[in-house]
C-alpha positions in Angstrom: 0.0 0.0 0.0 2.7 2.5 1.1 4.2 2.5 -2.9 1.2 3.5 -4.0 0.2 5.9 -1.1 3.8 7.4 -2.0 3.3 8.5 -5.8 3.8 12.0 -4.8 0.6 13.9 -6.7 3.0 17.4 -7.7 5.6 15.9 -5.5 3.8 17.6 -2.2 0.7 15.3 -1.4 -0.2 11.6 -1.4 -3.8 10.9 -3.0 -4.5 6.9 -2.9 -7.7 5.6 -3.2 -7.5 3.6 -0.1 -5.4 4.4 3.1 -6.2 3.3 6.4 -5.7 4.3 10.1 -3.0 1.7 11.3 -0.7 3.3 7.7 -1.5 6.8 9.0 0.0 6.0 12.5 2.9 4.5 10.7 3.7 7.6 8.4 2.8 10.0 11.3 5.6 8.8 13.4 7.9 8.5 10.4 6.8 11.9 10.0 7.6 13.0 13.3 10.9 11.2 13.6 12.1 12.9 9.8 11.2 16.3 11.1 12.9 16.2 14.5 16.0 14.6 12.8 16.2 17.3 9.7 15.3 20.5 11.9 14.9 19.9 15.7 11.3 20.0 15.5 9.7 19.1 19.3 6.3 19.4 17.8 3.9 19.0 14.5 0.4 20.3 13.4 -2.0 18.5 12.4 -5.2 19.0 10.3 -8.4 18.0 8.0 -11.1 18.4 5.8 -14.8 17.9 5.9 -14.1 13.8 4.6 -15.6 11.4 6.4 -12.3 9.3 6.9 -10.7 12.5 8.2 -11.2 12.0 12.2 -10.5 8.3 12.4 -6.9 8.9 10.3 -5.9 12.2 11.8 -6.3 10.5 15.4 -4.4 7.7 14.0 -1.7 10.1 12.9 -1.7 12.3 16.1 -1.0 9.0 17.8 1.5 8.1 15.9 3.4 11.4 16.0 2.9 11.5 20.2 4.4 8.4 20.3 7.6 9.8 18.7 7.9 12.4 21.8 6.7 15.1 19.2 3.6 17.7 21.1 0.8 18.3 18.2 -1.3 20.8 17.6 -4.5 19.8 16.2 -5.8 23.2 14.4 -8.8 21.3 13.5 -10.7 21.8 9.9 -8.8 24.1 7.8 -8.4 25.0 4.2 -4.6 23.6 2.9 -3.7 26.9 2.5 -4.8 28.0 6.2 -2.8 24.3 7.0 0.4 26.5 5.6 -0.1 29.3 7.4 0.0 27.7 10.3 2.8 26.4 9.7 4.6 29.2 9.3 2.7 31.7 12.2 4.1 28.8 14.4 7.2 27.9 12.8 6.2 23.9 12.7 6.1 21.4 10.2 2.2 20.4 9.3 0.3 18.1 8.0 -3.2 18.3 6.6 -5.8 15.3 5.9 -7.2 16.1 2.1 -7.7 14.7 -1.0 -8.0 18.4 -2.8 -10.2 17.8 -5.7 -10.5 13.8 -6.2 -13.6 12.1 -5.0 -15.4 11.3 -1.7 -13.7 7.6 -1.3 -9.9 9.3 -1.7 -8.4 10.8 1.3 -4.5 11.5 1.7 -2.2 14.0 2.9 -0.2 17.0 2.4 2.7 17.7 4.5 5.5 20.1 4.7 8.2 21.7 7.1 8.4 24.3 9.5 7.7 27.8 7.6 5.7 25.8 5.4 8.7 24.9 3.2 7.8 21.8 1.0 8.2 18.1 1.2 8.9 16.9 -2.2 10.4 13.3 -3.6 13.7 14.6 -3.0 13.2 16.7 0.1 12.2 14.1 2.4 9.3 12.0 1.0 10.9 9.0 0.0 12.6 9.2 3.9 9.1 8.8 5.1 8.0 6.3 3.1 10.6 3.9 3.9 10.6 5.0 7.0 6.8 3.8 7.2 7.1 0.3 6.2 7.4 -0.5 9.8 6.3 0.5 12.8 8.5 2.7 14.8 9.2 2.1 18.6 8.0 4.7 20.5 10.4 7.1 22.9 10.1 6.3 26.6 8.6 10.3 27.3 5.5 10.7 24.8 4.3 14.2 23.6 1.0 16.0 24.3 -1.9 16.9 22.0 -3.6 20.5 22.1 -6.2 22.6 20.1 -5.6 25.9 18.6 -8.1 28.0 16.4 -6.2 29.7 13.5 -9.0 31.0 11.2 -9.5 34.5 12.6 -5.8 35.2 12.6 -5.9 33.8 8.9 -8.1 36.0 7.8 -6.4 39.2 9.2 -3.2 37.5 7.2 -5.2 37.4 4.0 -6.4 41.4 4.4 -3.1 42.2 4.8 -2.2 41.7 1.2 -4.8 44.8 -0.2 -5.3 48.2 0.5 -8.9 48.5 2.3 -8.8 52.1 1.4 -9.2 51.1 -2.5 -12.2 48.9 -1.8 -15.2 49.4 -3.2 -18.6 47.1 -2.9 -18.7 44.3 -5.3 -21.3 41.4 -5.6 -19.5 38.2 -5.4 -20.6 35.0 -5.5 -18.8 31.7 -4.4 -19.0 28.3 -5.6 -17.0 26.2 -2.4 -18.5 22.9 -3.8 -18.8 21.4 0.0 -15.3 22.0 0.4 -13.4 23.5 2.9 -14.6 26.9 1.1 -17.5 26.8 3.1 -16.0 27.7 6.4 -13.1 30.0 5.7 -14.5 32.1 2.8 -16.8 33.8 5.1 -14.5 34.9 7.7 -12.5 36.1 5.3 -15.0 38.5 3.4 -16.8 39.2 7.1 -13.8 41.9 6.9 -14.8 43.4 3.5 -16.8 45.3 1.9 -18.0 43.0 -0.5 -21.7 41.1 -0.6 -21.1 37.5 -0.4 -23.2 34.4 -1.4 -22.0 31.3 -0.8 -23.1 28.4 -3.3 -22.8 24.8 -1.6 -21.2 26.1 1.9 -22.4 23.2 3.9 -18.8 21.1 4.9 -20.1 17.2 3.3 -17.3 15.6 2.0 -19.2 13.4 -0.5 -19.7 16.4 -2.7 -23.7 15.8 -3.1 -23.9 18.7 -5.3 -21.5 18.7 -8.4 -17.2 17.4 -7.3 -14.9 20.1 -6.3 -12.8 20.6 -9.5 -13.6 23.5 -10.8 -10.5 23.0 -13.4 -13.4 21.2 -15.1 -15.7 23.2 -17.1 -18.9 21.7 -15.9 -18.7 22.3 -12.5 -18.6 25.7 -13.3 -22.3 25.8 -14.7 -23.6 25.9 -11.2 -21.5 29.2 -10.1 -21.9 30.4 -14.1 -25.6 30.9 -13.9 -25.5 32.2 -10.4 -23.2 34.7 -11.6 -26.0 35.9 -14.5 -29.0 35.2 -12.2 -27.9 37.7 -9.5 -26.3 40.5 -11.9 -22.5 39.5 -9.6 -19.4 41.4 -10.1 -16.9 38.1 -10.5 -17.9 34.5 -9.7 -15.2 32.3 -7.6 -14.7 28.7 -7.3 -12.8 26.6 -4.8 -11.3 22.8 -4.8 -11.9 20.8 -2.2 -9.4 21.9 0.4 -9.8 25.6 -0.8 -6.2 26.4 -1.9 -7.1 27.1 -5.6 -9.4 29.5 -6.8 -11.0 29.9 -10.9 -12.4 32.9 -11.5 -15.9 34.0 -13.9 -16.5 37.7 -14.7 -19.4 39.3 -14.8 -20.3 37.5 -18.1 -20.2 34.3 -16.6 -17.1 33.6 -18.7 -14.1 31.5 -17.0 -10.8 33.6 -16.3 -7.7 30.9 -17.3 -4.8 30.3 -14.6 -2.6 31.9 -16.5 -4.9 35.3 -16.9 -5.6 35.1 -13.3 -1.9 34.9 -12.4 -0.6 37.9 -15.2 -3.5 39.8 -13.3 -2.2 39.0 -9.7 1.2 39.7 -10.8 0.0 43.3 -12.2 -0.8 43.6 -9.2 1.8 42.5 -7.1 3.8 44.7 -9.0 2.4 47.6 -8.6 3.4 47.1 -4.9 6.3 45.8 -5.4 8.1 47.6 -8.3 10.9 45.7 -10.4 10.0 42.6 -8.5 10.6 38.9 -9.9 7.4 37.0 -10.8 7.7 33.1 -11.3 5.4 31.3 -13.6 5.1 27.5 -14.5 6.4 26.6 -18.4 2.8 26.0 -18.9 1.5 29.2 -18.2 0.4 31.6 -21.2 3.4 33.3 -23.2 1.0 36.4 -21.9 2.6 36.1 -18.2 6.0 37.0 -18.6 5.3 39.2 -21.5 3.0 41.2 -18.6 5.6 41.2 -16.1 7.9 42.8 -18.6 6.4 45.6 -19.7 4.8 46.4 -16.3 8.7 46.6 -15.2 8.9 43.0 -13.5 11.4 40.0 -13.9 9.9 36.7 -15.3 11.5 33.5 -14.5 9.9 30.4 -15.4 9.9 27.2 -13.7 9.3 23.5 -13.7 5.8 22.1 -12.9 4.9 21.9 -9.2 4.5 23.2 -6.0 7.8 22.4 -4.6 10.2 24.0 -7.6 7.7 27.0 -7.2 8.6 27.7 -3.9 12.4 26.8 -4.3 13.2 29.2 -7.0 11.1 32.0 -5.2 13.5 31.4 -2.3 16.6 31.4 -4.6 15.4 34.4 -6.9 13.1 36.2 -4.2 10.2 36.2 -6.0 7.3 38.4 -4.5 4.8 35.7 -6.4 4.7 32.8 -8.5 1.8 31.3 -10.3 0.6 28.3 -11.9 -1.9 27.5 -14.9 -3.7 25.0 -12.8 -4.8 27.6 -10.3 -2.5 27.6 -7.6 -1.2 31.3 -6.4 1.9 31.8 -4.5 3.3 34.6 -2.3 6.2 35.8 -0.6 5.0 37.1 2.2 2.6 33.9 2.7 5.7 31.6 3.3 6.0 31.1 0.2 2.5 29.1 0.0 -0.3 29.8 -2.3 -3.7 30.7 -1.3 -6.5 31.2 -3.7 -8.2 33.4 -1.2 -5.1 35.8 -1.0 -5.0 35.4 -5.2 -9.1 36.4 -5.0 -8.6 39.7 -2.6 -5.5 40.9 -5.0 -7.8 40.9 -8.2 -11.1 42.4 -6.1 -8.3 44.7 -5.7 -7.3 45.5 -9.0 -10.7 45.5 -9.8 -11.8 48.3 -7.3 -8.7 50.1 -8.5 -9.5 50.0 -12.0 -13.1 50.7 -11.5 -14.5 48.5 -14.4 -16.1 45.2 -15.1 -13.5 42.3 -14.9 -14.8 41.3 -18.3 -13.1 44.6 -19.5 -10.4 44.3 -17.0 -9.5 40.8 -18.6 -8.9 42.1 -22.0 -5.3 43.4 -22.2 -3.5 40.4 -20.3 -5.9 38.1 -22.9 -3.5 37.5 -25.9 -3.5 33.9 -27.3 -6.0 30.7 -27.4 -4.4 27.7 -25.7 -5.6 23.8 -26.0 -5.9 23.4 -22.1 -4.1 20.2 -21.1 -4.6 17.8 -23.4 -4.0 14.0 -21.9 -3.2 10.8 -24.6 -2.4 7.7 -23.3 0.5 5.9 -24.2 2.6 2.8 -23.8 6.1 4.4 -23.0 5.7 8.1 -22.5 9.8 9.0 -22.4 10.1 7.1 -26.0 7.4 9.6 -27.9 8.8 12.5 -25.8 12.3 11.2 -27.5 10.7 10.5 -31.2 8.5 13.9 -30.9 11.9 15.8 -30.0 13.8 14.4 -33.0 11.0 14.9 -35.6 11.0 18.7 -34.5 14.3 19.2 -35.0 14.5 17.8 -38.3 11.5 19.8 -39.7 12.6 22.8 -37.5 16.2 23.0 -37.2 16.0 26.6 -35.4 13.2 25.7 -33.1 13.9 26.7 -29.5 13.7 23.4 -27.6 14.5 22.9 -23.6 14.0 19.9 -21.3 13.7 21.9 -18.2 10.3 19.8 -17.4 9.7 17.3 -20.3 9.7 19.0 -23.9 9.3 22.5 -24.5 9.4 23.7 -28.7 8.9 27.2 -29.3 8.2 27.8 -33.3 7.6 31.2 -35.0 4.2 32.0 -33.2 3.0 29.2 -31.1 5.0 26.5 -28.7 4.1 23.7 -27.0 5.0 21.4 -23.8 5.0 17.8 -23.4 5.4 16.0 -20.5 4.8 12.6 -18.7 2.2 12.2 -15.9 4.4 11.2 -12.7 1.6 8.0 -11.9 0.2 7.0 -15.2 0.9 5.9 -18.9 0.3 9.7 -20.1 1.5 12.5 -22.1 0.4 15.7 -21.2 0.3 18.4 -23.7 0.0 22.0 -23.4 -0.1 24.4 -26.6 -0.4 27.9 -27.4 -1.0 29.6 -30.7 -2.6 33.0 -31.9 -6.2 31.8 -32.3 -8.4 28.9 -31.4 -8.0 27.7 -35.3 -4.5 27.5 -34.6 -4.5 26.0 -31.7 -6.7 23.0 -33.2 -4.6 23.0 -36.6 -1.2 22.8 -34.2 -2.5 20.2 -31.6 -3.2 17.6 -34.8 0.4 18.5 -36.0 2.1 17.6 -32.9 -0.2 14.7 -32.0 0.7 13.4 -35.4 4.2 12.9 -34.2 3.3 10.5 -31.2 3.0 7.1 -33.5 5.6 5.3 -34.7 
């Protein structure tokens, strides 16, 4: 079970479809023991969603981690981003009980160090793992459990990042799916001066209404027709565990990642001036061309939450984004929170004093295919025949390998790259228009076969 519990989902969080309570007192005091070891750490919090299987293997966790000598501090339920937070208000490594967007029947968990610095493959997962495979014996002094409530402090955190003065009211409506949207989004805009409506806000991890992936186009139709029903400002939908955020305008028309992070960055420019904004390779060309010319530093990055936050550490980036919704900042340890990437463009949308749908338009510059998944056999071989068959049709193609295959051709590129836990290829494209992009995805995909 471990192997599979292991296959590191963005190299931060494991997501199997079965894990129960005697594995998660096994990893929680592996988890304890790698923490203390690597940084001194004398205690660990510990967190969950609104899934069913969340009390039963957050106990079994706690135990396990007491049993280690480690005190923890069960924060209770808590959006992942709040879980980060937390770790870095107290300075101690976390852990959170989520599954994000999958289904009802997944559970798993996201973990990471003191000052919410990551856990990745190569930063201490595969420790814990193998340190998992049997039980540990526990120290002769064990630690103690208590409570703390976080989610007022959080949301004085999230204010922190706009100017109230700017503020105007907006009508905003919500989507939180049953997530963990449900309880923080209202503290947090209990603060502002915005009209809230909450679609879904009762916590039921069996997502009874429509699954909490708003990445999906159709469980957007719900918030979509809110949005036109009640005349809203911007529309805003959460995952699961509420640390990504997709945005509508007032149009009921779906902002991209990519949009919503070169609008964030405008943004965190303008109160940071000159500052260096990271962006995934998969983001929209648009990004760093924003940065740019709004007098920023661009630097892209590999895939994944914990590259993100290593090269905004190295580079001392004020913000980094990602095309699949996640939002990172500085001055959040680092961690991204969609709720802090929301306020920033109600900001920007107060200062600008127009409708988003107008707002939108100048960081809105090419049509992309979306992630596009094909399944097949040996993923690194097509990579390898795709790469060659570029090169000899486009001998001055700009081709890196920074995170699978990136080709950029005279007006439109394109990424490639295997799925870390399954037989696929993923491929992201840009082009000029939509008939581009269509024309260029059946030009590439014609290079997979052999």
């Amino acid at each position: 079970m471990l192997d599979q519990i292991f296959k590191a989902y963005d190299v931060r969080g494991i997501y199997p479809d079965q894990i129960d309570a005697p594995t998660c007192g096994r990893i929680g005091a592996a988890f304890a023991r790698f923490v203390a070891d690597t940084e001194g750490a004398t205690r660990v919090i510990v967190a969950r969603d609104m899934r069913p299987s969340g009390p039963e293997l957050v106990h079994a966790f706690t135990e396990g981690a007491l049993g280690q000598g480690l005190d923890v501090i069960d924060i209770g339920l808590v959006s992942t981003d709040l879980l980060y937070f937390a770790a870095g208000k107290l300075d101690a490594p976390g852990a959170v009980f989520t599954a994000s967007h999958n289904p009802a029947q997944y559970n798993g968990i996201k973990m990471c160090r003191a000052g919410a610095r990551p856990i990745g493959a190569d930063t201490g997962l595969e420790t814990i793992r193998e340190a998992s495979r049997t039980a540990l014996g526990p120290v002769p002094v064990a630690g103690t459990r208590s409570e703390q409530d976080l989610l007022a402090a959080y949301a004085a955190h999230v204010h922190s990042f706009v100017d109230p003065a700017v503020l105007r009211p907006l009508k905003v409506v919500a989507d939180t799916a049953n997530g963990m949207g449900g309880l923080v989004v209202p503290e947090i805009f209990a603060g502002l001066p915005f009209e809230l409506e909450v679609l879904f806000a009762e916590l039921d991890g069996t997502f009874p209404n429509h699954p909490a992936d708003p990445i999906q186009p159709e469980n957007l139709r719900d918030l979509q027709r809110r949005v036109r029903e009640t005349g809203a400002d911007i529309g805003l939908a959460f995952d699961g565990d509420a640390d990504r955020v997709f945005l509508v305008d007032e149009l009921a028309q779906p902002l991209s990642g990519s949009l919503t992070t070169a609008i964030v960055a405008a943004g965190m420019l303008d109160r940071h001036p000159g500052a260096t904004i990271v962006h995934n390779l998969i983001c929209s060309q648009a990004v760093p061309e924003i940065v740019r010319e709004r007098g920023g530093v661009p630097v892209r990055t590999r895939v994944g939450h914990s590259y993100i936050k290593q090269v905004m550490a190295d580079t001392g980036a004020v913000f980094g984004g990602e095309h699949s919704g996640h939002y990172y900042f500085a001055d959040n340890y680092r961690a991204d929170s969609g709720l802090i990437a929301a306020v920033v463009v109600l900001e920007q949308l107060c200062r600008a004093g127009i409708a988003l749908s107008e707002l939108r338009q100048p960081f809105e510059r090419y049509a992309a295919s979306g992630e596009l998944n094909t399944e097949v056999p040996d993923p690194a071989a097509v990579i390898e025949r795709v790469a060659a068959r570029i090169g000899a049709a486009h001998p001055t193609a700009g081709v890196d390998r920074l995170d699978g295959l990136t080709v950029q051709l005279d007006g439109w590129w394109f990424n490639l790259r295997p799925s870390n836990t399954e037989p696929l290829l993923r491929l992201n494209l840009e082009a000029p228009t939509p008939v581009d992009v269509e024309r260029r995805v059946a030009e590439v995909r014609a290079l997979f076969s052999a």
